[in-house]
C-alpha positions in Angstrom: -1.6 6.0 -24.1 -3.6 5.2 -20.8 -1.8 3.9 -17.8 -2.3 2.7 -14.1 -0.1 5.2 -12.8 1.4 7.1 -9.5 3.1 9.5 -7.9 4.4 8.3 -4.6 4.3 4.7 -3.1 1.6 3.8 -0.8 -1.6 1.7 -0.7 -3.7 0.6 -3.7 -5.0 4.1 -3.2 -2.5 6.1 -4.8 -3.4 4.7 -8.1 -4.9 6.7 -11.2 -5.8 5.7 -14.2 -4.3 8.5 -16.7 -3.2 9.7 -19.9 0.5 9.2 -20.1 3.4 9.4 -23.1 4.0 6.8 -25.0 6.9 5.0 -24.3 10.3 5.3 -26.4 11.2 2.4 -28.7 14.7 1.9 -28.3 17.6 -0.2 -30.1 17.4 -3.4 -29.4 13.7 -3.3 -28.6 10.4 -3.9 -28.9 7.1 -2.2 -28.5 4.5 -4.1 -27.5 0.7 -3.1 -27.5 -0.7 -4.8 -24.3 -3.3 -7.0 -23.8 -3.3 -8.6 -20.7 -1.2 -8.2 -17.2 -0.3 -10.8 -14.7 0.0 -8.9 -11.6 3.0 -10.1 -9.6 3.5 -10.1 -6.1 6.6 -7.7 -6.5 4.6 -5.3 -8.4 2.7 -4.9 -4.9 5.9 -4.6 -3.1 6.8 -2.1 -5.5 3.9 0.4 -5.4 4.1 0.1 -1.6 7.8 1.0 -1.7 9.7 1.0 -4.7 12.2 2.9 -6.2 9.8 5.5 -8.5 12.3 5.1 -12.0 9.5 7.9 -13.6 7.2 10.7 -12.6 4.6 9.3 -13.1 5.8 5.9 -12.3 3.8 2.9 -14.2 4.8 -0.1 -12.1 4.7 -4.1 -13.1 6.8 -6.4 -13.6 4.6 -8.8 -16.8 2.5 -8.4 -20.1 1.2 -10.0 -22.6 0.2 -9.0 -26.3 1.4 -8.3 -29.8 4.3 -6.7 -31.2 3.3 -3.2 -31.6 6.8 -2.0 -33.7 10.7 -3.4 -33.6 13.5 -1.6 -32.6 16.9 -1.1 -34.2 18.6 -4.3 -34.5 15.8 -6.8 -33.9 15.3 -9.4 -36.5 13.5 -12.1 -34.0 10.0 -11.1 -33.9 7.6 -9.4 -36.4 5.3 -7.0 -35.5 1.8 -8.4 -34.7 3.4 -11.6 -33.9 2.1 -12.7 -30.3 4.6 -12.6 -27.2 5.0 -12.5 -23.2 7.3 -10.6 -22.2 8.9 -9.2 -18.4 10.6 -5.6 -17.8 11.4 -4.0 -14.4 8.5 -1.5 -14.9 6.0 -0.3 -17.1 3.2 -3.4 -17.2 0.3 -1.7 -16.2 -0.5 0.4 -19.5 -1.3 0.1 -22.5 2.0 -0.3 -24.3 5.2 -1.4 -23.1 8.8 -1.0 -24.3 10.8 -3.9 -23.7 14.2 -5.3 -24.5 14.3 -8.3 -27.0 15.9 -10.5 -24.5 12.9 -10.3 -22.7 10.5 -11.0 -24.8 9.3 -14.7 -25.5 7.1 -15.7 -28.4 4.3 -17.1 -27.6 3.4 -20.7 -28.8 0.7 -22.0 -31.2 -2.5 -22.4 -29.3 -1.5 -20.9 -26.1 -3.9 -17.8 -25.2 -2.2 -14.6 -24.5 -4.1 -14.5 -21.3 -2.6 -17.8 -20.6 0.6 -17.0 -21.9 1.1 -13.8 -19.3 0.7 -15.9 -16.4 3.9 -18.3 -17.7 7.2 -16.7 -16.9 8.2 -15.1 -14.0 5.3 -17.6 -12.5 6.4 -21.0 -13.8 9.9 -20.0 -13.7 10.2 -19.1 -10.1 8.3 -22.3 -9.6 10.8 -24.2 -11.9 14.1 -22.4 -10.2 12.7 -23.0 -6.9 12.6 -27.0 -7.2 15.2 -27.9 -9.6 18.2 -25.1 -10.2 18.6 -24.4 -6.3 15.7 -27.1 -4.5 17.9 -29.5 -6.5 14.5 -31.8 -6.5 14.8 -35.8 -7.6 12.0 -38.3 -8.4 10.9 -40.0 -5.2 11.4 -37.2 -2.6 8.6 -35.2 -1.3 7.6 -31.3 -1.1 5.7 -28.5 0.6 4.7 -25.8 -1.1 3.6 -23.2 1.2 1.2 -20.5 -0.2 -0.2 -23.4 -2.9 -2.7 -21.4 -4.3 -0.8 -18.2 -5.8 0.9 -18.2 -9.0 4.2 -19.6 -8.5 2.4 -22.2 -5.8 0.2 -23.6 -8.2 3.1 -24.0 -10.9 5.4 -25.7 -8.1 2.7 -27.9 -7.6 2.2 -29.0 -10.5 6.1 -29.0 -11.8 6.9 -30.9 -8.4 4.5 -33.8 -9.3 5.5 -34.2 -13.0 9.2 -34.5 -11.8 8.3 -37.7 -9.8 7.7 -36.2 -6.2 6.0 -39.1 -4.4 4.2 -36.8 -2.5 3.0 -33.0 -2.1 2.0 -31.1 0.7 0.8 -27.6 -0.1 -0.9 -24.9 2.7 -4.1 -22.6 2.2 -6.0 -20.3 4.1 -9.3 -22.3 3.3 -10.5 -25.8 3.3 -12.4 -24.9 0.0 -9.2 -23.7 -2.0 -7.1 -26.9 -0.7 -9.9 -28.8 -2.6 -9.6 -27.3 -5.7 -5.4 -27.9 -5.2 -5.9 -31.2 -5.9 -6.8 -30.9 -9.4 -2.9 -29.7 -9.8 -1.5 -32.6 -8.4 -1.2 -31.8 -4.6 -1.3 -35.1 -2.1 -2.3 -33.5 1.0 -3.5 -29.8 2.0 -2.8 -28.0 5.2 -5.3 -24.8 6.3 -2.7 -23.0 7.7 -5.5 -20.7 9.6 -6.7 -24.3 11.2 -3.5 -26.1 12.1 -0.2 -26.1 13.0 1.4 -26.3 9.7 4.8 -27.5 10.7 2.8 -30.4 13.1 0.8 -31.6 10.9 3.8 -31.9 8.5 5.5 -34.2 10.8 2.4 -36.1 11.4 1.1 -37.2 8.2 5.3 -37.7 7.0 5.3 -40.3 10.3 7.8 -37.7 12.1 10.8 -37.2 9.1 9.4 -34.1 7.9 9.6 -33.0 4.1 13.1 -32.9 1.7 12.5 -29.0 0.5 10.0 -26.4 0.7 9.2 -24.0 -1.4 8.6 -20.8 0.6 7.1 -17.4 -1.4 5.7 -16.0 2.3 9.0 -15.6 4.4 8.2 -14.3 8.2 6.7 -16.8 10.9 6.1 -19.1 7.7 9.7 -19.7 6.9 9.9 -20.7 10.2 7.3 -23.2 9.5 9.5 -24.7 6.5 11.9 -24.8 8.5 10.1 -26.8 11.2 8.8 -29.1 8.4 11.9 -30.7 7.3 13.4 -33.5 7.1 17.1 -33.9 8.2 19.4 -32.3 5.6 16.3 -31.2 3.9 16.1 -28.0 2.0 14.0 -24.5 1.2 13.8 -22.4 -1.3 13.2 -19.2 -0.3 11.4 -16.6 -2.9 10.0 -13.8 -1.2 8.3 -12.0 1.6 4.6 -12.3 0.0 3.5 -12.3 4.5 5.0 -8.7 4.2 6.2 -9.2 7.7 9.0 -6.5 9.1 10.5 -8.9 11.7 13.5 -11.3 10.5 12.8 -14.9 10.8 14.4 -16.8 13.0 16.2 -19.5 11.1 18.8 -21.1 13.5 16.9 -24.0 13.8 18.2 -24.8 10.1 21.3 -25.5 12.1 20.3 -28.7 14.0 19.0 -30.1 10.6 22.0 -29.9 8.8 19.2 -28.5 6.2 20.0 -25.3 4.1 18.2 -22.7 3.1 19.0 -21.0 -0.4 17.2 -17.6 -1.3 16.0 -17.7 -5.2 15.6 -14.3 -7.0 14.3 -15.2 -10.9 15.8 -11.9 -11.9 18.8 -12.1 -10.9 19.2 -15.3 -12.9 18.0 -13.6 -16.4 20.6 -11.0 -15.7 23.5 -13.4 -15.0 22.0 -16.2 -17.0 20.1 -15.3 -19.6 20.3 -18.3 -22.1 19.9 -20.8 -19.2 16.8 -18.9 -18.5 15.8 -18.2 -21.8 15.4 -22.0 -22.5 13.6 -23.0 -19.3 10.8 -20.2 -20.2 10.2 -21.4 -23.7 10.2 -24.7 -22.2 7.6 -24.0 -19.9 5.5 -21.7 -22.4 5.6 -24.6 -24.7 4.1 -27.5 -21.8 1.6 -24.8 -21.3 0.6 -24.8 -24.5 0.3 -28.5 -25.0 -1.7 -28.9 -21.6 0.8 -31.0 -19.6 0.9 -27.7 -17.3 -2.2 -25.5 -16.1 -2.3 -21.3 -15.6 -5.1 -20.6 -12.8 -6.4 -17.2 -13.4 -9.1 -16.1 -11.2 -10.2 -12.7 -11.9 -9.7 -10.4 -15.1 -10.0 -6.0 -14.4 -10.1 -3.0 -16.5 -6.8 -1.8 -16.2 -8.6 1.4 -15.2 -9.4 -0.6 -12.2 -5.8 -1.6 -11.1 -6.3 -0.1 -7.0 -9.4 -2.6 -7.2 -7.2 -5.6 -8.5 -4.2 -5.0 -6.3 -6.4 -4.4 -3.4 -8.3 -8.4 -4.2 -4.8 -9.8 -4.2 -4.0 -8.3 -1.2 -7.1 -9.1 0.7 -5.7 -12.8 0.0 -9.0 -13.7 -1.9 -7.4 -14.9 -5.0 -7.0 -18.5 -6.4 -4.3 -18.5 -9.1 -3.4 -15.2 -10.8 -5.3 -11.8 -11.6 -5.1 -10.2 -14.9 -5.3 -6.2 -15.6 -6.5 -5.8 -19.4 -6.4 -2.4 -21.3 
């Protein structure tokens, strides 16, 4: 099969696009043959400094497509049959082996290019506000980084549950427009403004009840800055890629807390918990009650291209790799 593959970590750079082995169906498994690849924000993190679990190492973290053959044991699925499914590595080719408990069917009428934008996505989103952000109906929410993948699904997720109002950041006036269509209140251009400020200001000074915070850095210090007293943030990543620790004493004189929220760690730990939030989400995808953004589709031959648009912050929503 042909892969976006490496050999050592580094920039988009040290991508090639190769001839690789096929990967080994094991017990308990599936083969899938992909067809489209949600790049995560961790696959990034990973090429730039992962653990390398193969020589050559085919990062990513998502796919999408159709069962390609069934393992040992696995009575669930039928080959051909559509499904999404996350692994720790191996997205970014042409076929991936997964285990069955990470594979989720994929629902009448929902697009497989849809569909591989759903669960590590809507399920960060999902954890972020309700499991630990412990969200109810008539409190409000800021949503920093509003228009990447897990931003737009909090967004969205936050207003359905009854949030009377949320506040979501940008780099551009022109993408805070187009948050609106999700259900965001009121944008902030964090390039323009003073994100915790303006915060305060249009909340008449009590700030906001969580945050959900995928940038970490100087910007957790902003969510921290933004809420209200005994107020809360989620805390999902370091998408800012900043090496300095945040300062987050301040959380002290809020009473407020701060939890950190790591998806995986959940689908190891709790698998059927997560299994049923997923297929939940998949399924309100599928009727239209929720919306997957995607803004740009590559070869997968042109993976350094595609990582390198996320990281130049230009997308709105998520970008798809497709064999």
């Amino acid at each position: 099969m042909r892969a976006a593959c490496y050999d050592h970590t580094g920039g988009p750079d040290v991508f090639r696009y190769d001839e690789v082995p096929d990967p080994e169906l094991r017990r308990g498994g599936l083969l899938i043959d992909v067809q489209a690849v949600s790049i995560q924000g961790g696959d990034l993190l990973h090429r730039q400094g992962g653990v390398l679990t193969s020589t050559p190492h085919i990062v990513g973290y998502q796919a999408a497509g159709t069962v390609r053959a069934l393992g040992d044991g696995v009575t669930d699925f039928t080959v051909g049959q559509p499904v999404v499914a996350t692994m720790g590595a191996g997205s970014h080719a042409e076929i991936a082996s997964v285990p069955a408990g990470s594979v989720y069917a994929i629902p009448d009428g929902l697009a497989i290019d849809q569909a591989a934008a759903v669960p590590i996505e809507f399920g960060t989103a999902d954890d972020c506000l309700f499991e630990f952000g412990h969200l109810r109906a008539g409190e409000t929410v800021l949503i920093q980084a509003g228009a990447s993948g897990v931003g737009l699904a909090a967004i969205q997720l936050a207003k359905a549950a009854g949030a009377t109002k949320v506040f979501a950041t940008a780099s551009s006036d022109e993408r805070l427009a187009r948050l609106h269509e999700y259900g965001m209140d009121e944008g902030i251009n964090y390039v323009t403004a003073d994100v915790a400020r303006e915060v305060m200001r249009l909340t008449d000074g009590r700030g906001v009840d969580l945050v959900v915070d995928s940038v970490g850095g100087r910007t957790l210090e902003t969510s921290i800055a933004s809420l209200a007293y005994r107020g809360r943030v989620s805390w999902v990543g370091q998408a800012g890629r900043e090496q300095r620790p945040p300062e987050v004493w301040p959380i002290m004189q809020k009473n407020a807390s701060l939890t950190g929220v790591f998806l995986g760690a959940e689908m190891g730990i709790d698998p059927k918990r997560v299994r049923a939030m997923i297929e939940s989400l998949l399924a309100r995808v599928a009727s239209g009650e929720l919306r997957v953004a995607i803004d740009t589709v590559f070869p997968l031959a042109e993976a350094e291209q595609a990582h390198r648009y996320i990281e130049d912050r230009k997308a709105f929503g998520r970008v798809l790799l497709k064999p």
